[in-house]
VEXFI-477024 format. One record per residue (C-alpha): residue in one letter; x, y, z. Coordinates in steps of 0.25 Angstrom, whole numbers, plus 2048, in hexadecimal, padded with zeros to 3 digits. Last residue first. Layout:
AXYZ
...
This chain:
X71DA582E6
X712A582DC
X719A522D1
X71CA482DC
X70EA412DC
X70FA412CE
X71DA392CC
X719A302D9
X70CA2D2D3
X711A2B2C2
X71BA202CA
X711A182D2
X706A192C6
X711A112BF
X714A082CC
X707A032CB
X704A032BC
X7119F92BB
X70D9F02C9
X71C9E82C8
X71F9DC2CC
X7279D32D7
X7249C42D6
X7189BE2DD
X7139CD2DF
X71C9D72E7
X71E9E42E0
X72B9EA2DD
X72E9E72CE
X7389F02CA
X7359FA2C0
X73B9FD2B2
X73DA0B2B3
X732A142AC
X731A1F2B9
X740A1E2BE
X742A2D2B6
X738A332BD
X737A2B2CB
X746A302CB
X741A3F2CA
X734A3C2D3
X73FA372DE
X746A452DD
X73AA4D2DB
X736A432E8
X742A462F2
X747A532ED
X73FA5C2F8
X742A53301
X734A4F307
X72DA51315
X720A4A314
X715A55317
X708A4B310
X70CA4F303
X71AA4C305
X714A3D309
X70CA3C2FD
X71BA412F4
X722A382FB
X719A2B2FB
X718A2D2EB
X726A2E2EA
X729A232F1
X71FA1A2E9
X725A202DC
X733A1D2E1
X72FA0E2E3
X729A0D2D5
X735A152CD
X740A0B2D4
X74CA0F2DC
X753A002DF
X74F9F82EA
X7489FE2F4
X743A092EA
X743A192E9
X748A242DF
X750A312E1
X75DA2F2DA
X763A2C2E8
X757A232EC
X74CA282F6
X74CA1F304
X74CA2930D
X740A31308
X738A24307
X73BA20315
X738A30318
X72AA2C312
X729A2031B
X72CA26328
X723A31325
X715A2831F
X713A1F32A
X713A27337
X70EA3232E
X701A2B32E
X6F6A33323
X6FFA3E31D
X706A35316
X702A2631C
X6FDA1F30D
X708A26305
X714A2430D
X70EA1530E
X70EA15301
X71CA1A2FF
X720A0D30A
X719A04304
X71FA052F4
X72DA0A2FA
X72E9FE303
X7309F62F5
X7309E72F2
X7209E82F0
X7129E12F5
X7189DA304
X71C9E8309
X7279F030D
X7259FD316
X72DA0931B
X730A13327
X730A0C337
X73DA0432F
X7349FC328
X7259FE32A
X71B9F332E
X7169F833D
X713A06337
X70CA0032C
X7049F6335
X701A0333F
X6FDA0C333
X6F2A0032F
X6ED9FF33B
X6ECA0D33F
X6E4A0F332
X6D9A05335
X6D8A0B345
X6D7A1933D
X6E2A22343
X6E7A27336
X6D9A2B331
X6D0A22326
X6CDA2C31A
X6CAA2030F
X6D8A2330A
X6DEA22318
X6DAA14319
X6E0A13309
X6ECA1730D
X6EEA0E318
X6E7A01310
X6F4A07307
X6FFA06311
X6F89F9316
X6FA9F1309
X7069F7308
X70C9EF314
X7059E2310
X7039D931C
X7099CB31C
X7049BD31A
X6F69C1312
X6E79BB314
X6E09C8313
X6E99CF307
X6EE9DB308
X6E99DC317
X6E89E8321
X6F19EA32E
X6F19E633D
X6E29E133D
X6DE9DE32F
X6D89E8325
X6D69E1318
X6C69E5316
X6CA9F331A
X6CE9F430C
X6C09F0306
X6B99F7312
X6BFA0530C
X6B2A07303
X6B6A0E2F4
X6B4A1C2F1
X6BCA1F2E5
X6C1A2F2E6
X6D0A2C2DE
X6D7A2A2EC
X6CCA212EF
X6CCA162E4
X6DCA182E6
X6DBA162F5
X6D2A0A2F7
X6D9A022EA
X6E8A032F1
X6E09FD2FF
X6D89F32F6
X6E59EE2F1
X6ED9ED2FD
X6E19E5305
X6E29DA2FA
X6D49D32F4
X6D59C42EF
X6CD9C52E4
X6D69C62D6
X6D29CB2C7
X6D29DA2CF
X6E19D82D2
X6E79E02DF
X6DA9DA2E7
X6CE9E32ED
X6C99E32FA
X6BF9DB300
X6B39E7301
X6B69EA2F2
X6BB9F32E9
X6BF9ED2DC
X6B49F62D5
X6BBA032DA
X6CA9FF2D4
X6C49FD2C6
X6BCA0A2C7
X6C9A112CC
X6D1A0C2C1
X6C7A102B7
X6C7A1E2C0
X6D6A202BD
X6D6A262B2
X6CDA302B4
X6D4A352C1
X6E2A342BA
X6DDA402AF
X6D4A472B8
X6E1A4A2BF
X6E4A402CD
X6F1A472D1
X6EEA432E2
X6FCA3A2E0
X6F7A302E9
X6EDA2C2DF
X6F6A292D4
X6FCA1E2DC
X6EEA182E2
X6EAA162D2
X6F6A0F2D0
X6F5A052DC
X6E6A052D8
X6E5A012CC
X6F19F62CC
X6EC9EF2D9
X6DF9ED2D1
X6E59EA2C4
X6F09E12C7
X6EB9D72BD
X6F19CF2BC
X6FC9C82C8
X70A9C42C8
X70E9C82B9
X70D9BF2AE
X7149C72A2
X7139D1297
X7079D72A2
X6F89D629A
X6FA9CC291
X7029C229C
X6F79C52A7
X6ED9C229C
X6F29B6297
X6F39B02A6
X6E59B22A7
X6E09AD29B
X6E999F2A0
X6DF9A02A9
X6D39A22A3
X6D7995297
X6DB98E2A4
X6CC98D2AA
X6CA9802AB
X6D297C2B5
X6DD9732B8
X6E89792C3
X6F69772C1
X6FC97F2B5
X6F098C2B4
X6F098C2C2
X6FC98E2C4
X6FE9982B8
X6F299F2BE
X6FB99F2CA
X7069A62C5
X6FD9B02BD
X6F69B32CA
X6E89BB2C9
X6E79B32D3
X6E49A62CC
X6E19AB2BD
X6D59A72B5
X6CF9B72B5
X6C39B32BE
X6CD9AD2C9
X6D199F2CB
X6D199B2D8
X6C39962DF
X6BE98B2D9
X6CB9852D8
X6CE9882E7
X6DB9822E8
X6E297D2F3
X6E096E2EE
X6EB9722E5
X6F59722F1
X6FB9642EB
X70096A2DE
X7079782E5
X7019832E6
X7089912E5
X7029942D8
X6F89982DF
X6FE9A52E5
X6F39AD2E3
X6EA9A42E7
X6F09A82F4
X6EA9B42F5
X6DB9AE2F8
X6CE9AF2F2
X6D29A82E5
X6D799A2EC
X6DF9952F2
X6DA98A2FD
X6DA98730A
X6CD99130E
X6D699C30E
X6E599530D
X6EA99531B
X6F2987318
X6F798D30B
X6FD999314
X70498F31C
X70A987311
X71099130A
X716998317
X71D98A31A
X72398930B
X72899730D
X72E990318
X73798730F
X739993306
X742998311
X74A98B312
X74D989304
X74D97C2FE
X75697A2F3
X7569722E8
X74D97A2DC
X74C9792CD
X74996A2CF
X73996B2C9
X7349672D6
X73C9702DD
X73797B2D6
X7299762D7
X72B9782E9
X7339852E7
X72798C2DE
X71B9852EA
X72598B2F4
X7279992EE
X71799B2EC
X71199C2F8
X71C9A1300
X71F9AB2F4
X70F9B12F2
X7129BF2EF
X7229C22F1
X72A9BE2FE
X7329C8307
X7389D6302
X7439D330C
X7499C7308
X74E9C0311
X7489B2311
X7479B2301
X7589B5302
X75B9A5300
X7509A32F6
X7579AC2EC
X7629A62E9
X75B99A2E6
X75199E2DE
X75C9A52D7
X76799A2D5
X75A9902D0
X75799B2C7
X76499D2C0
X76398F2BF
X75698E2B9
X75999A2AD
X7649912AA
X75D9852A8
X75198D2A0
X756988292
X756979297
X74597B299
X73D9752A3
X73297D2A2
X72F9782B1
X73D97D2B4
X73998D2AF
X72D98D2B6
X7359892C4
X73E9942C0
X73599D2BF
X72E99B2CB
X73B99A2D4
X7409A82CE
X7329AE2CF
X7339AA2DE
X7429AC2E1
X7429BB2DA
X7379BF2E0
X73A9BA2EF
X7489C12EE
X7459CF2E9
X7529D22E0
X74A9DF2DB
X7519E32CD
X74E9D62C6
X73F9D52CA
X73D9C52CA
X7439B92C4
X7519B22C9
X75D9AD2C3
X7689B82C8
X7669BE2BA
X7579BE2B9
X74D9B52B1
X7459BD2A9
X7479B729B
X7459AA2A0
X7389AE2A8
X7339B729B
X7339A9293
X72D9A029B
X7219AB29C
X71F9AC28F
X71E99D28D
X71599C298
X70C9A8290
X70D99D284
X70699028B
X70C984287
X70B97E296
X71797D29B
X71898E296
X70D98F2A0
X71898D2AB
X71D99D2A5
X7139A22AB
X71699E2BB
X7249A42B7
X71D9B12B2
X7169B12C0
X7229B02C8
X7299BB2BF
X71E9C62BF
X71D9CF2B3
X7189DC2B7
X70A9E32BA
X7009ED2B1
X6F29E92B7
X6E69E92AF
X6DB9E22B2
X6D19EE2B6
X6DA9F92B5
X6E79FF2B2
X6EDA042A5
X6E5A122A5
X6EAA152B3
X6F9A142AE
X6F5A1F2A2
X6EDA272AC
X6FAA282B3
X704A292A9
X6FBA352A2
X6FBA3C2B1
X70AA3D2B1
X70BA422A4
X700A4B2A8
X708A502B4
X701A4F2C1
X6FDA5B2C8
């Protein structure tokens, strides 16, 4: 039985979420877009100029100091200092060659690293390179971005219907345009309802500069209400839909829903339920371009808490050797088939269901080392690897067993988990996978997860890393919160 300390903390996280509501970190990239409004006289600018120059780190760069992630640190580092030139400045010359040193430091090892590029980074990194050269910040021509520039201009030749627009994922990435691509926008079809361009802060800031319209006082609301509601721009608001359900999804797994966590959760569950649709749902509920990964989370935590929503929705994303995140993407989300697994088995679909098989044989066909996963949505294998454990326990030991004894061999000394450094979040995920898998016949050291609940314990209120992939890395608070009170009550019962 859950603690009721432990169950205070969850209905105390479910009481935060909800329509609109997201609880997410500062993202650099998107704070430098901000901080251009400051050309412009316009105070939340102001606020970002300043939080960049007091954020710059000690190699030069911007980004998540304790993860030295290549691709983040060069494009947040080449977006701020790209704003910082065009405020041209004398007190930010030292800030600019710092900069310089890092963006070039950095765009050497962009080819090798590991972790690959973040959301958007062919699109965007030219168009960055292309103004920062203009201004004289930048000399050099770097070989590897020179293709990136090949890859942008293939994917806006395959534009849906030739333009961007708001029924496609690249209007995300608007901001990505340069002056003579304008004639690629669908004016009639781009803002959204709540003045923003893809729920984007860095391309509502775009927008805002380059494009006349008449709709500035909305979209200039938008950015005012991202900035109220998280200290600081972050890469998307709200999270609310992707928010809900992760967190929702992690209390479930724990099979300790009390009266207490059922009735708060039903809000959340009345929210999740009137997203459901035949197309899918999208992360954010403010933005319509649906996402496989995201319908997949909200499937199985409507239906572990007794919803009953149509699976059509899901299936909606199947493709023929995997399903889709996103209908129109360049590579295949890992998690995105771990949970479309979960949720297959969730509506009661066997192991040896033609659906199922495909799914099992992608993720068979994608593991590292015949054990563990990466994926394109966060820097850590613990995250899909643990809910792969979770998805295939019991269900596909094929899957499950190899990847639990990863987990088993990979503890830390002091008992916590992380691919970089142990971290409360990725122990939380290992912890969670552990405890499902024991329940399931996984064979266990009898100290392994008192051991890891005992780190988890005094790790819980650390400053956390920011391990999920956006434009810049950042940080889903609630999510990795309801992560944390999961593992601690899924092993009280172990």
């Amino acid at each position: 039985m859950v603690s009721k300390d432990l169950q205070n903390q969850i209905v105390d996280s479910f009481q935060k979420m909800g329509q609109g509501k997201g609880m997410i970190s500062p993202s650099v990239y998107d704070i430098a877009w901000l901080a251009r409004l400051n050309e412009d006289g316009v105070e939340i600018g102001k606020e970002a100029l300043e939080w960049l120059r007091q954020n710059q780190l000690e190699d030069g760069s911007w980004g998540e100091a304790q993860i030295p992630y290549s691709h983040e640190r060069f494009i947040n580092t080449l977006a701020a200092a790209v704003t910082l030139a065009r405020q041209s400045d004398k007190h930010d010359r030292q800030r600019l060659e710092k900069a310089v040193h890092a963006i070039n430091k950095y765009a050497l090892v962009l080819q090798s690293d590991p972790l690959g590029e973040t959301i958007g980074f062919e699109m965007i990194a030219p168009s960055l390179l292309n103004e920062a050269q203009n201004l004289g910040l930048l000399h050099s021509n770097y070989p590897y971005l020179e293709i990136l520039r090949e890859k942008r201009a293939a994917k806006i030749a395959a534009l849906p219907q030739g333009f961007v627009n708001r029924k496609s994922t690249v209007v995300f990435s608007s901001e990505m345009l340069q002056e003579d691509e304008y004639d690629l926008l669908d004016l009639d079809d781009l803002q959204e309802s709540n003045g923003s361009i893809g729920c984007s802060p860095a391309a509502t800031v775009w927008y805002l500069k380059n494009v006349s319209n008449e709709s500035s006082d909305l979209t200039l609301n938008f950015l005012h209400r991202v900035m109220d509601d998280n200290g600081m721009a972050p890469y998307i608001a709200p999270i609310d839909v992707f928010e809900t359900a992760w967190s929702l999804w992690n209390i479930a797994i724990t099979g300790e829903l009390t009266d207490e966590i059922i009735a708060a959760s039903q809000p959340l569950l009345d929210f999740l339920e009137q997203q459901w649709n035949a197309k899918g749902l999208s992360a954010v509920s403010e933005f319509p371009v649906p996402d496989g990964d995201t319908t997949a989370m909200v499937y199985d935590a409507l239906t572990m808490f007794g919803r009953s929503v149509d699976i059509e929705g899901l299936l909606s994303f199947q493709g023929p050797a995997h399903f889709y995140c996103y209908r129109i993407e360049a590579n295949a989300s890992i998690s995105t088939n771990v949970h479309v697994l979960s949720a297959l088995r969730q509506a009661g679909l066997t192991k040896n269901d033609p659906i199922v098989t495909t799914v099992r044989n992608y993720l068979s066909a994608s593991r590292l080392e015949n054990s563990y996963w990466n994926d394109k949505w966060h820097i850590s294998p613990y995250y899909t690897t643990s809910h792969a454990v979770i998805a295939a326990a019991g269900y596909d030991s094929e899957l499950s067993d190899p990847a639990a004894h990863w987990l088993l061999a990979n503890q830390d000394e002091q008992g916590g988990w992380g691919f970089y450094l142990p971290t409360a979040e990725e122990t939380a995920y290992a912890l969670q996978a552990l405890a499902i898998w024991k329940q399931h016949g996984g064979n266990i050291p009898a100290d392994t997860i008192q051991k890891g609940r005992t780190w988890l314990i005094e790790h819980a209120n650390d400053v956390h890393p920011f391990l999920w992939i956006g434009k810049s890395l950042y940080m889903p608070t609630l999510v990795i919160e309801t992560a944390i009170q999961s593992a601690l009550a899924i092993t009280e019962q172990v």
